[in-house]
N, C-alpha and C positions, 0 to 999 in steps of 0.2 A: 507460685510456679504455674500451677492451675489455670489464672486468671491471661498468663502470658501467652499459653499454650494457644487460648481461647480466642486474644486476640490477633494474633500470627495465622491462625487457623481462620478465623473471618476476613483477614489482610486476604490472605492467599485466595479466597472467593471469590474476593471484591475483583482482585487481580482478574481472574479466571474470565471468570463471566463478562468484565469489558472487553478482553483478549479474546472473546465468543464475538461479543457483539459489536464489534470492527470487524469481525469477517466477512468479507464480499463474494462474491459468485465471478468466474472468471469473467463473465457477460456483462455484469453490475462493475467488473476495475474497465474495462474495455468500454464501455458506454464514457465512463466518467474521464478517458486518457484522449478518447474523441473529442468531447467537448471542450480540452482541456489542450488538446491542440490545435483546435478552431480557433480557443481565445488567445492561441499564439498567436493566430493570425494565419495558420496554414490550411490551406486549404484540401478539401477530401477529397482523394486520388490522387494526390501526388506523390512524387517521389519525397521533398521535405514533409508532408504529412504522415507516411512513415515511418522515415525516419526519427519523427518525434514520438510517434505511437514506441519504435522500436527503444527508443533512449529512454522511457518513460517503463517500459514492461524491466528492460536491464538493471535501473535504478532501482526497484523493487527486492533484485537478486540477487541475495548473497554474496555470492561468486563473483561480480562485476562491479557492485556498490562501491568498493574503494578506488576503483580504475574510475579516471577521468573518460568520459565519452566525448567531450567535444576539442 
């Protein structure tokens, strides 16, 4: 029983701490949702540029994630 506890308790760590270090800086998701709609192909300033930054922060959200955006 002991030994269970131990290792559900080191699971839940292991968990914790990759769930730490995937966390971004709103600047570090935003750097990376640019570059990521460059290699759309869209170009910065535009209205489709954006729109992609926009569908990319939604995507992330809870709240919208099940709703189709396009």
């Amino acid at each position: 029983m002991m030994a269970r506890m131990s290792m559900i308790r080191a699971a839940a760590v292991v968990v914790l701490v990759g769930w730490i270090a995937s966390c971004a800086t709103p600047e570090e998701r935003l750097a990376a949702d640019r570059e990521r709609c460059a290699k759309f192909g869209f170009s910065e300033g535009t209205d489709a540029f954006s729109s992609c930054l926009l569908h990319l922060s939604l995507d992330r959200s809870p709240r919208y994630r099940h709703q189709a955006h396009f």
